[in-house]
N, C-alpha and C positions, 0 to 999 in steps of 0.2 A: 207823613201827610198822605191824604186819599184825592184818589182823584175825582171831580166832580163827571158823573155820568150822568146825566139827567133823561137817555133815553133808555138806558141800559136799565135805570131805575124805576122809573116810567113801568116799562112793560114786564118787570118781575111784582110790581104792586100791581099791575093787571092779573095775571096769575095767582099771585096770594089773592085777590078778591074774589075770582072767578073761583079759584076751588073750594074756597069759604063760601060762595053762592051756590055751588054746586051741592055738595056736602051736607048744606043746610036745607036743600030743594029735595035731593036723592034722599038723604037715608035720616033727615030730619032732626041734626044731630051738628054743635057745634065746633068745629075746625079745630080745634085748642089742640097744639103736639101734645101737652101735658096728660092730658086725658085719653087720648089715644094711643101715646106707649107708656102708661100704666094697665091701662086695659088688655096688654098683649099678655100679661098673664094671670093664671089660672085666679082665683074660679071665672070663669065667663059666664058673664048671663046671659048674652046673646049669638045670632048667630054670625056677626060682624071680624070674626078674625082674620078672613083674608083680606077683608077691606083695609082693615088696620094694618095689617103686615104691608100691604101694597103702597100705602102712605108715608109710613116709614121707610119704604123701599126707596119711592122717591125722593124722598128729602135726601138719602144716600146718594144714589145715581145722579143726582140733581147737576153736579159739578161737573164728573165724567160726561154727562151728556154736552155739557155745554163746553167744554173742551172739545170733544169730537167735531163737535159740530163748527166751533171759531177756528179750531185747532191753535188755539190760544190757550198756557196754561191756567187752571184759575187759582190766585192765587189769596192764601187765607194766614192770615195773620192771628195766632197764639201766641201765648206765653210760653216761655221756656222753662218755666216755672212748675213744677208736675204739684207739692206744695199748695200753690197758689191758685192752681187750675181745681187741684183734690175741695179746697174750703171755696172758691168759686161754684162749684158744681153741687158741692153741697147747702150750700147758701140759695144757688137759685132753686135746686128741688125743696128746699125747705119752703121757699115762697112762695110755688108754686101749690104747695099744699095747704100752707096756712091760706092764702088768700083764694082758695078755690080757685085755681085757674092757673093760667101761663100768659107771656107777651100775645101767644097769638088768639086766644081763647077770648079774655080780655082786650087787649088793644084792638086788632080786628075785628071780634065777630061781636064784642059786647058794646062798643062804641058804634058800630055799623048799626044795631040794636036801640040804640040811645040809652045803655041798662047803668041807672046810676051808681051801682056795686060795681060797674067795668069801668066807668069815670075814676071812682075814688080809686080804684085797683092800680089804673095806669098811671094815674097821676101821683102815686106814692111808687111804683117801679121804675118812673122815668126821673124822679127826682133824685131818686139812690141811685140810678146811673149817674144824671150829671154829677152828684157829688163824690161818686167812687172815681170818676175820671178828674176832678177838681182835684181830690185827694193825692191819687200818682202820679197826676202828673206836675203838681205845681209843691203838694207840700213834703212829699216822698223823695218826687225827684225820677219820675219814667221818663 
């Protein structure tokens, strides 16, 4: 069970908005991780690679910082499953390709948009979540 943080969550959906505002005002280009580390390699067409490395920098740091700073561990819940995790990871980069995009590309910046391709997009990735979560945990047995 998670614990309900409604302030905690609150101002990390201000942060994902703000850098998806950012992002999209600076260098006129939308937030999606998908797209940004696939772009971290070669060929590049632009001159944007430390911005990208710096993105992905953050989403790394993101935890450590915020440990340092609560001095609270943070803590993240995976599978122990490597398996599970392998066809997981594979499954989401496959979607991310087929449907142009990623959670945050789509759900944030193409719903922020009103772009009816980001509609259909999220509303078929958040439906295979609920039913990947229907699945193990009620007919599997997680």
């Amino acid at each position: 069970m998670t614990a309900f943080t409604p302030l905690t969550s609150f101002a990390g959906g201000l942060l994902i908005g703000l850098s998806a505002v950012l992002m999209l005002a600076l260098e006129g280009r939308i937030a999606g991780i998908s797209g940004i580390a696939s772009r971290l390699f070669p060929p590049w067409r632009d001159g944007l690679l430390p911005g990208r490395l710096a993105f992905i920098a953050g989403l790394v740091a993101a935890p450590f910082l915020v440990a340092m700073a609560t001095g609270q561990e943070v803590v993240q819940t995976v599978s122990a499953q490597p398996l599970l995790m392998g066809v997981a990871g594979l499954l989401v980069g496959f979607g991310s390709v087929w449907g142009s995009g990623c959670t945050s590309g789509h759900g944030v910046c193409g719903l922020a948009r009103l772009s009816k391709r980001s509609m259909v997009a999220t509303a078929v990735f958040m439906a295979a979540g609920f039913l990947t979560v229907f699945v193990t945990r009620h007919v599997i047995g997680g």
